[in-house]
N, C-alpha and C positions, 0 to 999 in steps of 0.2 A: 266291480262293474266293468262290464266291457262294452268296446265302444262301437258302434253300429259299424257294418261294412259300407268304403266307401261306393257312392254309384258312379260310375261312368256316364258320360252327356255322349248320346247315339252322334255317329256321325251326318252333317246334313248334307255329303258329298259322295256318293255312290261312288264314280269314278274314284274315290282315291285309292283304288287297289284292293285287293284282298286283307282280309284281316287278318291283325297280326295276332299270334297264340296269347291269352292271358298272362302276364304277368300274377307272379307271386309277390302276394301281399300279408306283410306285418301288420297284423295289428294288436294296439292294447299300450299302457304305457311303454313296452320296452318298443315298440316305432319311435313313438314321440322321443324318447330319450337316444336313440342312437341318430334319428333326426338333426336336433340340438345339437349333438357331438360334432355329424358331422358338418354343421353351417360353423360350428366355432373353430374345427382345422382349418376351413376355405378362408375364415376372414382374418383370423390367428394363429398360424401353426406353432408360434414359439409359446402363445398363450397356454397352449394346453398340455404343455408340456411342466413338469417341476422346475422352478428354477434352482441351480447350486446359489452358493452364501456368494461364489465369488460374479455371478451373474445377478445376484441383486443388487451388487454393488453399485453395479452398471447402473440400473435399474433406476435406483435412488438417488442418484449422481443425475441423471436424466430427470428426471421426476423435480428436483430440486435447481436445478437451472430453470424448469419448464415453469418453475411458477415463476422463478424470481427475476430473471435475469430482463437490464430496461428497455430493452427492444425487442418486444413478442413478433414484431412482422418484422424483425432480421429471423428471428427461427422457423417462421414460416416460409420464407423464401427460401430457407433450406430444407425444409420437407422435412422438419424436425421428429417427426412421427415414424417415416419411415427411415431417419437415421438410427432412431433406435433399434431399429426393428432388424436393418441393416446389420447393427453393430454385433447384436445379440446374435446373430447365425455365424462368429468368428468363435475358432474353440476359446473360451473363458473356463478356465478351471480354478483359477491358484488367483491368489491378491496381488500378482507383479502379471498375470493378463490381463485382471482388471482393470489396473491402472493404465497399462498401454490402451486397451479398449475406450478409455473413457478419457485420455489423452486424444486418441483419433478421433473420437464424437464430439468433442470441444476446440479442434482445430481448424472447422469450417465457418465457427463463428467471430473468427478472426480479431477476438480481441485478447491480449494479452495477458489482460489483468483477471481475466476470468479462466481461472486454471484449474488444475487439480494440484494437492499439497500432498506429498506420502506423507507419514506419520511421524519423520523426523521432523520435517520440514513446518508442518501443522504444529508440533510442539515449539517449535523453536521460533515462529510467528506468534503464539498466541503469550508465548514467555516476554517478547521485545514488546507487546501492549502493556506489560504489568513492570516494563522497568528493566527486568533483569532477563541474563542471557546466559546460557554453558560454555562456556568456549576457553578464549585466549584473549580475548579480546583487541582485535585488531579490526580498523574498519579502514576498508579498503576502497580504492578507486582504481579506471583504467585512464590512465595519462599516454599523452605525444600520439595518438593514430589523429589526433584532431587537430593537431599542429603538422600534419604530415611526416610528420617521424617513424619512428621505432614505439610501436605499441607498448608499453609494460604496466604491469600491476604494481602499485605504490599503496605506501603505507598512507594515510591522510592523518592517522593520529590514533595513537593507543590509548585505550582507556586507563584512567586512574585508579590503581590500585589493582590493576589487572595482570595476570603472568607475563603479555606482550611487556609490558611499562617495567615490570621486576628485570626482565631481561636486557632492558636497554635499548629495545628495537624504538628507534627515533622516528617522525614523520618524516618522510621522504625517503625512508627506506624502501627498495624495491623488493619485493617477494617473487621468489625464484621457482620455488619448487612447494609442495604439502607433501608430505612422506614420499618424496624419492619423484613426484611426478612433478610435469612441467607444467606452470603455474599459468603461460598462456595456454597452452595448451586445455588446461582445465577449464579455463575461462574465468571471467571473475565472479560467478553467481556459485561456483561448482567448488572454487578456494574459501568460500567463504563459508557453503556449508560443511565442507572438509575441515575448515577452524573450529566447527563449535561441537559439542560432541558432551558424553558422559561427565561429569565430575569423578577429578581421579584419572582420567586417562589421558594417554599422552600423546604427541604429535609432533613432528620434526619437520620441521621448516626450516628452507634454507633463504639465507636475506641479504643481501648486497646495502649497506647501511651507508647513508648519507655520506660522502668526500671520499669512499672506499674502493678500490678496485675488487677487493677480494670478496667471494662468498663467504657466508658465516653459517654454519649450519647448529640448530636450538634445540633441543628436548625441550618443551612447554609442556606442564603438568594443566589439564583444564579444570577450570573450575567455575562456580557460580559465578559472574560479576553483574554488577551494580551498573548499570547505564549510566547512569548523572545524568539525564536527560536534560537538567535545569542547572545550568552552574550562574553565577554572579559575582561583583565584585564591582569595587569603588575606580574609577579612574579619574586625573586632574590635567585640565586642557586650561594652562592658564591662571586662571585666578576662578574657575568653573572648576567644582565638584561635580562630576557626572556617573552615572550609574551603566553598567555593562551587565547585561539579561542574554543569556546564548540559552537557546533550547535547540537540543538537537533531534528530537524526535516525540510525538505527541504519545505518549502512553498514558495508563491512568493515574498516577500518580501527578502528572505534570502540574493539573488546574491547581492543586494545594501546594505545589513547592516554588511555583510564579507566586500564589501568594503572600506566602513566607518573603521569598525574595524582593518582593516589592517593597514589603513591612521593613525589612532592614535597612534597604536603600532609603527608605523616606525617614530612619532616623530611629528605628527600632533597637538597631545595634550600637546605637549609645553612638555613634557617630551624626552627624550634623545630616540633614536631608539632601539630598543629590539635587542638583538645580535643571539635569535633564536623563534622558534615557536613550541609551543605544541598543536596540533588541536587534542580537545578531541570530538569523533562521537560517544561513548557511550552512549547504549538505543535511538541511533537515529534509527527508524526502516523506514525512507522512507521517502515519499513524492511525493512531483514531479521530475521527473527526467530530464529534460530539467535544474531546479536549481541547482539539484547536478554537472550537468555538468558546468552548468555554474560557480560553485567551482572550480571545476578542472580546469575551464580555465583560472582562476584568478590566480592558484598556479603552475599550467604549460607551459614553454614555448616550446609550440610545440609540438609535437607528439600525439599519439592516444591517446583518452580518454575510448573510450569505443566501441566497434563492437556489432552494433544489425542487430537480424534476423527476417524476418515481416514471415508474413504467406506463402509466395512466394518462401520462401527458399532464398530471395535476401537478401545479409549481408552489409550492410553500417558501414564505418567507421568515427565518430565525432571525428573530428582532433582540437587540443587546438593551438590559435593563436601565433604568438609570443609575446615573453614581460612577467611578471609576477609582481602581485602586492606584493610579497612578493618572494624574494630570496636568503634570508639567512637560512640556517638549520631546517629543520622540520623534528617532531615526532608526530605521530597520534597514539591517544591511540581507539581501539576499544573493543565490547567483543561481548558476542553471543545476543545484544538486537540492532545490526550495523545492520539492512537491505537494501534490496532494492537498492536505490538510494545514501544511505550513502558507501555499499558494493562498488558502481561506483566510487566512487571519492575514497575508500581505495586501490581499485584493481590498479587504476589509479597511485596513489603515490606509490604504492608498485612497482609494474611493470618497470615503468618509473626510478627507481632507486631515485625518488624526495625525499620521507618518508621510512623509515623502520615502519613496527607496531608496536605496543607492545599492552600488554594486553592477552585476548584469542579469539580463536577461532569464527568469525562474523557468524552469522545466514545462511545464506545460500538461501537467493531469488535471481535468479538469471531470472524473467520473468518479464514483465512490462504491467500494466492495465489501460485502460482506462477510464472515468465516461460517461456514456452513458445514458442522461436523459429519463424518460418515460413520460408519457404524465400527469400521478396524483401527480408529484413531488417525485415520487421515482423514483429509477434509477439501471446501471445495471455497475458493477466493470467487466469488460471484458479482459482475457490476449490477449494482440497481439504482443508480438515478447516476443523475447527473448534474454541477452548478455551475451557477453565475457569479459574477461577482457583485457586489450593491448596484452596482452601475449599468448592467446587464450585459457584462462582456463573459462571453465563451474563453475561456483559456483555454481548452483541449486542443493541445498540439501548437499553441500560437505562445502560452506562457502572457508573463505579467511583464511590460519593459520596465524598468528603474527609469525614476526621476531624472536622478545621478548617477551614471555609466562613471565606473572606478576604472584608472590604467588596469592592463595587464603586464606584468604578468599574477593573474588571480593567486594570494596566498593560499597554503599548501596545508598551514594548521590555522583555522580561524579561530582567534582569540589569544594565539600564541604569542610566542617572541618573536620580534619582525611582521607583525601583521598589518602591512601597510594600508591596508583596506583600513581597519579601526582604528589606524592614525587619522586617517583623512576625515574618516566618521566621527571620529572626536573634533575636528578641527570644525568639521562643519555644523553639528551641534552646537557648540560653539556661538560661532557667527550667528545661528539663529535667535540663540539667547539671548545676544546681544542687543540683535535687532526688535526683540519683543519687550525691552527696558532694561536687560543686564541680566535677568534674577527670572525671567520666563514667565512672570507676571500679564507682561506690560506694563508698567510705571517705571517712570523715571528710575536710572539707574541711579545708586549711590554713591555721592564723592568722597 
């Protein structure tokens, strides 16, 4: 079928000049079709082009912020649309321009936690949710630039049973160097992913070890290790039996090894029931937050745990069931290495009147991110909501104050030998017991 010719409408302006020669005219479906083609250059010209694999990466990367991420009018104010559009007209061939590209397309929305993961890094994130990690295991901190000193990277405590721990490298060892380079230099996010690596392969670190002048330089074979994410154990303040709960980071394993550890404490382990409980969340900076909650539900009966708010502006509140696995007297020590999801279960005890804190002043994340895989085994950390604490305080950027502010200078291994902090936390447990009848009841104490 073909399609009528079009007519022209006569002019109703003489004066406008002489007419101009007819134009040549297409017609029949292939008008209509080179038509279309050409409105979709004028409105898309990257659209109608193939995209490469390493240009959809982009693509997808954009696509998956664009739904999730919890302030749609922050990406609007950045013309979110045409930063894509932007980004895509940079040559993208290879998976290391993609990543730069989609680095740059996520660095105007100026939050930090919402990044991109290359694919070691992704792996080695979604390994610390399940517990375990490749490495060496060594977890590190930056000490003294905040005392106005001399910056260095310190050991805070090597894990148990880990190559670090075989080799003797103690807390408060400084880390100097990863295979030949300079450890400030690296920075500490950069030494750390330089610590973890393949099972089987090795890595030389050089370490200046506590009372030492001299460097000590290590061959560490890496390997799987075991986080402990949950350790426990009995302490005696007195004539008070109490219980010591350290979780240093919320992964999945956590909610079932708090409840093991509770069980024994209250008298599972054939030992006598703990008359209180000290949960130390220091340098616990997160995890998953479904587990922290799942803390808090363990330790709460009843009430609010935590109020979050999704991109929607809708605020849901996670209400803790009744019952609690432990209901005798608790003290949570935190300081400013408490993030995240540890922040959730301290805002929670605090609020709820359950825990007083002690310690200092917790870190102050108060947004929550998703893992959002990409197609070459990297992935993208995305914020989508944001909490409160029961009370309806914002922590982002303000943190949670303690109760009870501990001297400094803040211990280096918490839970260690010397850790003056849970001296004082026992001492003050203690005193509470006391005050609640002797035995954390309330009744009369016994003569």
């Amino acid at each position: 079928m073909t399609l009528p010719p079009l007519r022209t409408k006569p002019s109703l302006h003489p004066s406008a000049g002489p007419k101009r020669p007819p134009r040549l005219r297409r017609s029949g479906p292939a008008a209509l079709l080179a038509s279309l083609l050409l409105a979709l250059l004028l409105l898309n010209p990257a659209a109608a082009l193939a995209l490469n694999d390493a240009q959809t990466e982009v693509v997808e990367a954009w696509r998956l912020v664009n739904q999730s991420y919890l302030d749609p009018a922050r990406l609007d104010a950045l013309h979110w649309r045409q930063l894509r559009q932007k980004t895509l007209e940079r040559p993208i061939t290879s998976s290391e321009q993609a990543y730069g590209a989609i680095e740059a397309m996520l660095a105007p929305i100026g939050d930090p936690y919402t990044r991109l993961l290359r694919p070691a890094d992704f792996r080695a994130l979604r390994s610390n949710t399940r517990g375990t990690v490749s490495g060496v295991g060594l977890q590190l901190a930056l000490r003294g630039a905040e005392e106005g000193g001399s910056p260095r990277i310190v050991v805070i405590a090597p894990l148990d049973g880990s190559p670090a721990a075989e080799a003797g490298i103690a807390s408060g060892s400084e880390l100097l160097s990863v295979n030949g380079q300079d450890a400030l230099t690296l920075g500490l996010e950069e030494c750390a992913a330089r610590l973890r690596g393949d099972p089987g392969s090795e890595v030389l670190v050089a370490v200046r070890l506590p009372g030492s002048r001299r460097p000590r330089e290590l061959v560490l074979r890496r390997r799987q290790v075991d986080l402990l994410p949950v350790r426990h154990r009995r302490l005696q303040q007195g004539r008070h039996p109490l219980g010591y709960l350290r979780i240093t980071q919320f992964s999945e394993p956590v909610p079932q090894q708090v409840r093991e550890a509770l069980a024994a404490l209250n008298g599972g382990d054939g030992g006598a029931a703990v008359e209180g409980l000290i949960l130390d969340l220091r340098n616990n900076s997160g995890g998953l937050v479904s587990a922290g909650v799942a803390v808090a539900d363990g330790l709460l009966d009843g009430g609010t745990i935590v109020e979050t708010e999704d991109r929607g502006g809708i605020a849901s509140e996670q209400q803790a069931s009744p019952g609690t696995l432990f209901d005798g007297p608790l003290l949570t020590l935190v300081n400013g290495g408490t993030a995240s999801a540890s922040e959730i279960l301290a805002g929670a005890l605090q609020d709820s009147g359950r825990s007083p804190l002690a310690g200092s002043r917790t870190f102050g994340k108060g947004l929550i991110q998703t893992l959002l895989p990409l197609g070459d085994g990297s992935g993208l950390a995305v914020t989508v909501a944001r909490y409160l604490t029961p009370a309806g305080h914002d922590i982002q950027h303000q943190g949670i104050a303690p109760d009870v502010g501990l001297a400094e200078p803040e211990p280096l291994d918490p839970g260690g030998a010397g850790d003056g902090w849970l001296a004082e936390a026992a001492r003050l447990l203690a005193e509470r017991i006391e005050g609640l009848g002797g035995d954390g009841t309330g009744a009369a104490p016994s003569r």
